[in-house]
C-alpha positions in Angstrom: 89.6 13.4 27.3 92.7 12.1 28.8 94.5 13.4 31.5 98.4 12.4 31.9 100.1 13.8 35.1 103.9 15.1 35.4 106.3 15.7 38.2 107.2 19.3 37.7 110.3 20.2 39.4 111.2 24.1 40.5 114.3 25.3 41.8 115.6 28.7 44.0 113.7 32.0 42.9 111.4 30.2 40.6 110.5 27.8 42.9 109.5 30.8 45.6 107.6 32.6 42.9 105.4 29.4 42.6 104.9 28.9 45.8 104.0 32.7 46.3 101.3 32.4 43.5 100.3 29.4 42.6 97.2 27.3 43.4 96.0 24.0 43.2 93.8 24.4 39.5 96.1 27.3 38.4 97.0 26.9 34.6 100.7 27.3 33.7 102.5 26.9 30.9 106.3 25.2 31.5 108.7 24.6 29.3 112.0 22.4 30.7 114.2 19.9 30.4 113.2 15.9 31.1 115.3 14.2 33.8 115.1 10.2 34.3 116.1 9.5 38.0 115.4 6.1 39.4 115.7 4.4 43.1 115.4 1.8 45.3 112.0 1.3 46.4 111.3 -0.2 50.2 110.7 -3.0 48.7 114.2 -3.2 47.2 112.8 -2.7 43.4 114.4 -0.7 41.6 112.1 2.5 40.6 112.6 5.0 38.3 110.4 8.6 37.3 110.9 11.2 34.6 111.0 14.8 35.8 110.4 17.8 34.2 113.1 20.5 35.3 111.7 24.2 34.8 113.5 26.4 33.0 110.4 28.5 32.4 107.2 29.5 32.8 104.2 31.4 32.4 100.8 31.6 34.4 98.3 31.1 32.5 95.3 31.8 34.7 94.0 35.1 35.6 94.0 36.6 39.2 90.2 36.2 39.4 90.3 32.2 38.3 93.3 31.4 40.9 91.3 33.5 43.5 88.3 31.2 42.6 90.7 28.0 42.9 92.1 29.6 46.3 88.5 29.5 47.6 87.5 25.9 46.2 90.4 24.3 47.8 90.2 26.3 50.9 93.6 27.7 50.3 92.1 31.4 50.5 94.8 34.1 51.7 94.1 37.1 54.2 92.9 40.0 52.4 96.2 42.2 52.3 98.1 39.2 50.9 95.1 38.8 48.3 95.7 42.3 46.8 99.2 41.7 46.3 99.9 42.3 42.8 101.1 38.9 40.9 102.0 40.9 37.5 105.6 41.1 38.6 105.4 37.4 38.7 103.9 36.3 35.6 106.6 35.7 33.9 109.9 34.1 34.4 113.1 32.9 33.0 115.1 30.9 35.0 118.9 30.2 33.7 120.3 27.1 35.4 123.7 26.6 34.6 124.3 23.0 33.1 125.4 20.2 35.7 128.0 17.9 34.4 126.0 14.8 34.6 123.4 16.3 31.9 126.5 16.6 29.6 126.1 14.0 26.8 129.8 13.7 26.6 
């Protein structure tokens, strides 16, 4: 199988939600807009990337897999944080209002 990589970008609440809940092997499902940005490089090249801009998202893994990741990684949380429910969290909808430079007119 192939494996293709993405830069993911996540914004305000979202991006606290994420950070809250999310470990490294977690599976989530994002749906966003794509976002080509490019820069100078340090060695003056011009660069450029295509981002993925969340507007949504759903975990897909269950508490017992990310707990398993948490451990594999060494990422595992004190026990009081670890019993912190995550179904609040599961899923969100994030409503970014349009910037004018997305505007295609």
């Amino acid at each position: 199988t192939n494996t293709d990589w993405h830069n993911i970008v996540v914004r305000n609440k979202a991006a606290e939600i994420c950070e809250k809940y999310l470990s490294k092997g977690d599976k989530i499902y994002v749906e966003g807009r794509l976002k080509n940005r490019q820069w100078q490089g340090e060695d003056g090249n011009t660069r450029y990337t295509t981002e993925v801009h969340v507007q949504d998202f759903t975990f897909l893994s269950t508490k017992k897999e990310s707990m398993a990741n948490a451990q594999a990684s060494g990422q595992l949380q004190q026990p009081a944080q670890a019993q912190t429910p995550a179904k609040a969290a599961e899923t969100t909808t994030v409503n970014e209002p349009e910037q004018d430079d997305d505007l295609p007119f």
